[in-house]
C-alpha positions in Angstrom: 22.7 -33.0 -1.0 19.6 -34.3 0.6 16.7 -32.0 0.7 14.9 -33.1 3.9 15.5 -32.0 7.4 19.2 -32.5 7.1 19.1 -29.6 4.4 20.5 -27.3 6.9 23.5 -29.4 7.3 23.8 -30.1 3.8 23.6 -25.4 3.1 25.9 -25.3 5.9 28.8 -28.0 3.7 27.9 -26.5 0.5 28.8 -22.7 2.5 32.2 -24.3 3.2 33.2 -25.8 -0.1 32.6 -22.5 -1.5 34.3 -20.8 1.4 37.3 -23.7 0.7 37.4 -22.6 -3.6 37.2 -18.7 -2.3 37.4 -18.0 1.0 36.5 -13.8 0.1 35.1 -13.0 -3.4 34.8 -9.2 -3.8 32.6 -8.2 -6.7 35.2 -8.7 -9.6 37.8 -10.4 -8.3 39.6 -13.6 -8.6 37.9 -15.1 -6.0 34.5 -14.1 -6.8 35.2 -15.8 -10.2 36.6 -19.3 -8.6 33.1 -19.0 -6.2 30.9 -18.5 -9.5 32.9 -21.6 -11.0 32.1 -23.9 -8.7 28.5 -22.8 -8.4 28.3 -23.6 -12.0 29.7 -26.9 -12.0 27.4 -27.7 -9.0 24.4 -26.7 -10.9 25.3 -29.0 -13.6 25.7 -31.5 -11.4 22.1 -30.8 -9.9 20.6 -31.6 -12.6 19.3 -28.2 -14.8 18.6 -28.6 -17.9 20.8 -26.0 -18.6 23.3 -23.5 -17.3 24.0 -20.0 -18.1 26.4 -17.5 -17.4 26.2 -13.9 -18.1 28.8 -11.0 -17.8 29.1 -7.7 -17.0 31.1 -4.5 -15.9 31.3 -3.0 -12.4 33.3 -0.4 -10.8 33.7 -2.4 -7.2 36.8 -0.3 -5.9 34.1 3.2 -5.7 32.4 0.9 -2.9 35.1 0.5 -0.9 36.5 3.9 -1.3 32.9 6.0 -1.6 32.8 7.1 1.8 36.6 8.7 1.8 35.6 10.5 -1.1 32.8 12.3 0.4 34.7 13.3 3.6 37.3 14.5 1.2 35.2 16.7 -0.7 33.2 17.9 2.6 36.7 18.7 3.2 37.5 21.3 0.3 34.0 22.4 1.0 35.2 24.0 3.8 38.5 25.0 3.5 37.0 26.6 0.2 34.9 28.5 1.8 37.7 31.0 2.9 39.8 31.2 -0.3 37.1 30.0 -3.1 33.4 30.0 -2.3 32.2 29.0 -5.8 35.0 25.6 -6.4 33.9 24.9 -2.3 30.2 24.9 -3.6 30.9 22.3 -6.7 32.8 20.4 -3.9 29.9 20.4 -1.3 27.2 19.5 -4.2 29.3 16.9 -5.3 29.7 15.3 -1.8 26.1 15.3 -0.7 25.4 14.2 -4.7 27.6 10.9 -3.6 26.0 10.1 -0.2 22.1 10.6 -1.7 23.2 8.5 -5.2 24.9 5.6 -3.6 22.6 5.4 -0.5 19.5 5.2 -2.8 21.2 3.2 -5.5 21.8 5.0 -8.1 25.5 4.8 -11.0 27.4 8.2 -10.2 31.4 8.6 -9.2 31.4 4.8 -9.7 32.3 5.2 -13.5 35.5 7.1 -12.3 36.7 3.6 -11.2 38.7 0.6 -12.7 36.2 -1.3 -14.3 36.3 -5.5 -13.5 34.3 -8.3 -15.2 32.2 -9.9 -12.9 29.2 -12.7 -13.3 25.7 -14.1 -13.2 25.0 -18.1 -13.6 21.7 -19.2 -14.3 20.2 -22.6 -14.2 17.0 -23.4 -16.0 14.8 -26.1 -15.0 12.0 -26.4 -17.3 8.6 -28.1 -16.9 7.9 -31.6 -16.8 6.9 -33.4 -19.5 8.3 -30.6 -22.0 4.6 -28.7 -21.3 4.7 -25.2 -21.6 5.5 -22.4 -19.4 2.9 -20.4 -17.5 5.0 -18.3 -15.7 8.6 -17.5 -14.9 10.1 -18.1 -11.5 13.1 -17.0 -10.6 14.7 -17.9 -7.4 18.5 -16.5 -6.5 21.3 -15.1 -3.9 24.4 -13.7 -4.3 27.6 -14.8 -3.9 30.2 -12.0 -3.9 31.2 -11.0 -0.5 31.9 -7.5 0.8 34.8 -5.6 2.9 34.4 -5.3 6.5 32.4 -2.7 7.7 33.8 -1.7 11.5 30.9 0.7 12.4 28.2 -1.0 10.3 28.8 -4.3 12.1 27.9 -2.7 15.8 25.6 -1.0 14.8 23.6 -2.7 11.6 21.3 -1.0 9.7 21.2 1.8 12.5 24.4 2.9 10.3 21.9 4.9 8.5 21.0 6.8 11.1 24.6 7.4 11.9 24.9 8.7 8.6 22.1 11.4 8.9 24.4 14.2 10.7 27.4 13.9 8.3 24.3 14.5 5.5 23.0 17.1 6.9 26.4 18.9 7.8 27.6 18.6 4.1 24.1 20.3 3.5 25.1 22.8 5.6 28.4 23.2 4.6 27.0 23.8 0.7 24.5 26.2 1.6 27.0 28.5 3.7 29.6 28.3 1.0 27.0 29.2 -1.6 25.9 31.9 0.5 29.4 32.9 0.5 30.0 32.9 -2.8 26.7 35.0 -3.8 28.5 37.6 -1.1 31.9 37.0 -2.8 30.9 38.2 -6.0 28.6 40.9 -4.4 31.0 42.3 -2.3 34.6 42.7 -4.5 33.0 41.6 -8.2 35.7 38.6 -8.3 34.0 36.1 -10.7 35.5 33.6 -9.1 34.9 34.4 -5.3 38.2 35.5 -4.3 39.8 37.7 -2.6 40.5 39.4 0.3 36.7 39.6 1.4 37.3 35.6 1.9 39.1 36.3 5.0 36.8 38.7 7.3 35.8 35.5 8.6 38.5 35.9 11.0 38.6 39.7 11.9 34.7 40.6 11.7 33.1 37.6 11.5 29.2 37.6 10.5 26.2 35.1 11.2 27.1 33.0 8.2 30.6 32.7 9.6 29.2 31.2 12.8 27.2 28.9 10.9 30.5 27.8 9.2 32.3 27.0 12.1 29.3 24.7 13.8 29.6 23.0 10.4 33.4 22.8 11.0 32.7 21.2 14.4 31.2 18.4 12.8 34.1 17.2 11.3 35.8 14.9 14.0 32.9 12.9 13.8 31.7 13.1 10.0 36.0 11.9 9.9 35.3 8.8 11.8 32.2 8.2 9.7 34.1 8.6 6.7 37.2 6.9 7.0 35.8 3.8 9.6 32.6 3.1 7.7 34.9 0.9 5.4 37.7 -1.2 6.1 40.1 -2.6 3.7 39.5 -6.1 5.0 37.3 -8.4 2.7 35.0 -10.5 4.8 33.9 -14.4 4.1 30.3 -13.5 3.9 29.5 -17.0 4.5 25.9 -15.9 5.9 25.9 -12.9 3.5 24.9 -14.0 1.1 26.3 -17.9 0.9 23.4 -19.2 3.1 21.0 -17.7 0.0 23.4 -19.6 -2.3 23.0 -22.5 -0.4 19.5 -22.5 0.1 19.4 -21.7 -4.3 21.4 -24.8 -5.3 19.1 -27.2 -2.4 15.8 -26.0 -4.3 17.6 -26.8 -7.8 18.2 -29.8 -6.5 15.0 -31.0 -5.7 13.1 -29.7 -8.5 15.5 -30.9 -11.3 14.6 -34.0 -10.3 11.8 -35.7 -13.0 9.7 -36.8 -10.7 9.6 -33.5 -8.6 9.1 -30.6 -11.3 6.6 -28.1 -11.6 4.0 -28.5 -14.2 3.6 -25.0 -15.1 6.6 -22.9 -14.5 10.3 -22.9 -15.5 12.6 -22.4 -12.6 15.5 -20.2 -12.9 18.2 -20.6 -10.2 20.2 -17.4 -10.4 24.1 -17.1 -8.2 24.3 -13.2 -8.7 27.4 -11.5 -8.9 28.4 -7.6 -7.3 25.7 -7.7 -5.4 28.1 -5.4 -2.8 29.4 -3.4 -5.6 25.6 -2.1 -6.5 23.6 -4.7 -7.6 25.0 -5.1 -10.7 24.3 -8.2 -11.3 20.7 -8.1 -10.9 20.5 -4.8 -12.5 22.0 -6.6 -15.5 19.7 -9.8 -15.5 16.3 -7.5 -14.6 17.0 -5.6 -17.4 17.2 -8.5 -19.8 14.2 -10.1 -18.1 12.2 -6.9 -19.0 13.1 -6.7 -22.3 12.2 -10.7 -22.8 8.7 -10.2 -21.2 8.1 -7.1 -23.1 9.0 -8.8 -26.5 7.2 -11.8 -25.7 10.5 -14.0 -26.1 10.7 -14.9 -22.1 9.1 -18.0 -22.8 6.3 -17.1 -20.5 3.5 -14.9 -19.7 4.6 -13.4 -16.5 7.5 -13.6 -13.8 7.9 -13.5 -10.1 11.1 -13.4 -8.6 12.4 -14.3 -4.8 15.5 -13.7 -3.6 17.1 -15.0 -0.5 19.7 -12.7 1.8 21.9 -13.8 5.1 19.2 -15.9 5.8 21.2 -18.3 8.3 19.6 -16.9 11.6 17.7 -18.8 14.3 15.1 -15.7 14.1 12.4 -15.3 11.9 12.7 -14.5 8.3 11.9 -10.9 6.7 9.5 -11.1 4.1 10.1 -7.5 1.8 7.0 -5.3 0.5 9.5 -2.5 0.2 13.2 -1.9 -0.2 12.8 2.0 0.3 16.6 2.9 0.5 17.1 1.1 -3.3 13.9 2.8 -4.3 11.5 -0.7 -4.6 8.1 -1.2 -3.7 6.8 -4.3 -4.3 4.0 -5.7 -6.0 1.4 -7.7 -3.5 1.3 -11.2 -5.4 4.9 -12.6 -4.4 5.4 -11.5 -0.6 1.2 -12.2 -0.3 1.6 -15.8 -1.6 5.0 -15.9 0.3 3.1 -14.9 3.4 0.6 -18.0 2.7 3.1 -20.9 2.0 5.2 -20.1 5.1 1.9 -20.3 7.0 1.4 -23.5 5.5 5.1 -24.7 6.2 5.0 -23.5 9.5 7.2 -21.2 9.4 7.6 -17.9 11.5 7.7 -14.7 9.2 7.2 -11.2 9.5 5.9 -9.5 6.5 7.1 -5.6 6.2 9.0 -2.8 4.8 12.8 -3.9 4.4 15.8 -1.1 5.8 18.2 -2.9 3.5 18.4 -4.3 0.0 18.3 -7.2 -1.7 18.8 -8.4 -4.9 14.8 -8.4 -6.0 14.8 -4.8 -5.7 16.2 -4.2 -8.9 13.5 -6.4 -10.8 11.0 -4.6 -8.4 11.8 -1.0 -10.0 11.1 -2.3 -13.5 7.1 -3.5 -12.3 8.4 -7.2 -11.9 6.8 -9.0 -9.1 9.3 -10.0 -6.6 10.4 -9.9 -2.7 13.6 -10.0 -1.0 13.8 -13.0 2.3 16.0 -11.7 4.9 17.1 -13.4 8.3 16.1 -10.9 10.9 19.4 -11.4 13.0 19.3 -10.2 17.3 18.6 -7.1 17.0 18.7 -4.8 14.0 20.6 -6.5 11.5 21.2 -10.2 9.6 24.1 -11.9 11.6 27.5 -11.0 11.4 27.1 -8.6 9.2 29.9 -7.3 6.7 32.1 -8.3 9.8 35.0 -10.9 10.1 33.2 -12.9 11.8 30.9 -13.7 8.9 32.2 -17.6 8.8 31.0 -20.7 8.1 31.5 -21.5 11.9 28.9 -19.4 12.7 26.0 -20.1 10.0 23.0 -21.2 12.0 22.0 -23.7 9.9 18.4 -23.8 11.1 17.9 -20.4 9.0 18.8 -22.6 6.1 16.5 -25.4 6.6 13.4 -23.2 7.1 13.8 -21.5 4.1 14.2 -24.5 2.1 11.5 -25.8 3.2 10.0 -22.5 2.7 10.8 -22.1 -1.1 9.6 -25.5 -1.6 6.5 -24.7 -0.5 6.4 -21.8 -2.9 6.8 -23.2 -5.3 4.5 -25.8 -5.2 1.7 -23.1 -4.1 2.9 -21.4 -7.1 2.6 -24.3 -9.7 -0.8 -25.5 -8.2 -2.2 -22.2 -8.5 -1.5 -22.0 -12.1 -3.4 -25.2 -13.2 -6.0 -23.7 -14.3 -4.9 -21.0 -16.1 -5.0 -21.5 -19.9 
């Protein structure tokens, strides 16, 4: 793997020899354990002075199924409404708790699922000439790949916006049934909201009725929200999130090398796993990271952390100060210095607030510097997103080049900057 101006070719091999060993790898599965294999062995192979891997539970099958479940219970919300007001309530809360939890990150119905092993693998490259570590930098991707998202792929992160009226009618559709119910109980003393009250709906109906039924005329279209958001078709995800793979491994590459490593910071070269099924992969390594600083037992003073996303685009890269939907603002000193070695490298970023998520946001949270690298795809999302079409065919391997150039120049600001701190 040569890291020069043929790096891009050498990303865009490296995506199909993992695509080859797993061609899908859904957070916890088989294939997402073969793909975490041979990353290991190719970090070996790189040259770090050590490689890691960590495990962990996740609960992939809620993200696949999340969505249905919502609809479902937006259902019984308001077929409730007639029969039971208070169960429709509990089943309206409960679907609008599900859309806020999982949009902003957050563990909820997920722990009703299967739970599956699934993986980080860490390579350590420390500094050279066995001096000690002034800071920790951690540089990663993901390799677990996600289903197909039908709607998400035409429309990209827009999907958000698609998903505002289906929130706001499950809003409505708790506040009418709760409404309801307080008149349930009011009206006939049933503690449990039912009786024959429940049906004047449809004889004498009142203003809160009306309100019911404009809810209930949001259902065709909160149904193909629901039940097309998702398919059951696992994509390659060759672009996301292999390219960040790729571009992980090239940088180990380089700086294992004697003659090219830092003199004041230990490299970690992190292949995250469930990244799709919640970031549970870098919610597990963040946490232990804080913990280690906190103690003093990191083996440094302080940590940054970059992390690299579907960055195989011909368009300029992304460069995170916020992650708002998982919750993360970042810290100034790693998208600022970020900001100054792509100048230097001569390459094209734009520096703002991120409507997606990557896996730095989790580190973010916990007061760890970081920022997420995104390719900014045509339009409004990273290229071939969550869609079949996410191959190796169609990696632009340009992206990768840039950004390993990029992180090289990072780093190197990085180290420089640090000699002469004590």
């Amino acid at each position: 793997m040569a890291i020069d101006a043929m790096s891009g070719a050498a990303g865009k091999r490296l995506i199909e020899q993992i695509c080859e060993v797993a061609w899908t790898r859904l957070p916890g599965s088989d294939g997402e354990q073969r793909a975490q294999a041979f990353i290991q062995d190719k970090m070996k192979r790189c040259g770090a002075d050590s490689v890691d891997v960590q495990t962990f539970t996740a609960h992939p099958a809620f993200f696949r199924w999340w969505p249905v479940i919502s609809i479902l219970l937006f259902y019984a919300c308001l077929f409730g409404y007639h029969v039971f007001p208070l169960m429709a309530l509990a089943c309206g809360i409960l679907a609008i708790a599900n859309v806020f939890f999982k949009l902003f990150s957050f563990d909820f119905l997920d722990v009703l699922f299967k739970k599956k092993t699934s993986s980080n693998v860490i390579a350590r490259v420390s500094p050279r000439d066995g001096r000690p570590a002034k800071r920790v930098v951690i540089i990663g991707g993901h390799a677990d790949s996600n289903y197909e998202y039908p709607i998400g792929s035409r429309f990209g992160t827009k999907l958000i916006l698609l998903l505002v009226p289906v929130f706001v009618a499950m809003v409505g559709g708790a506040l009418v049934t709760a409404i309801k119910a307080i008149t349930a109980l009011v009206d006939s003393g049933f503690v449990a909201g039912f009786g024959p009250a429940a049906w004047r709906a449809f004889t004498t109906p009142t203003w809160l009725d009306v309100l019911y039924f404009v809810v209930v005329g949001t259902v065709p279209y909160a149904s193909w929200i629901g039940f097309g958001m998702i398919s059951s078709k696992p994509v390659p995800g060759a672009n996301d999130n292999l390219s960040g793979i790729a571009v992980t491994l090239l940088l180990l590459e380089r700086f294992a090398m004697q003659g090219e490593r830092p003199k004041n910071i230990e490299l970690r070269f992190v292949s995250f796993g469930s990244e799709e099924g919640g970031m549970k992969g870098s919610k597990h390594d963040s946490r232990l990271v804080r913990e280690a600083l906190d103690s003093g037992n990191l083996g440094a003073p302080s940590v940054w952390v970059v992390n690299f996303d579907s960055i195989a685009t011909a368009g300029p890269m992304l460069v995170a100060t916020k992650e708002p939907l998982y919750r993360c603002t970042y810290l100034p000193e790693v998208y600022t210095q970020m900001e100054a070695s792509a100048k230097k490298a001569g390459i094209e970023v734009v520096v703002k607030s991120l409507a997606a998520g990557t896996d730095s946001a989790p580190y973010g949270r916990l007061g760890i510097p970081a920022t997420g690298i995104i390719g900014m795809g045509v339009g409004h999302a990273p290229a071939n997103w969550h869609s079949l079409t996410d191959t190796p065919a169609n990696i632009e391997a340009l992206g990768i080049e840039r950004c390993v150039r990029l992180g090289t120049q990072f780093i190197r600001d990085v180290d420089e900057s640090l000699d002469a701190v004590a």
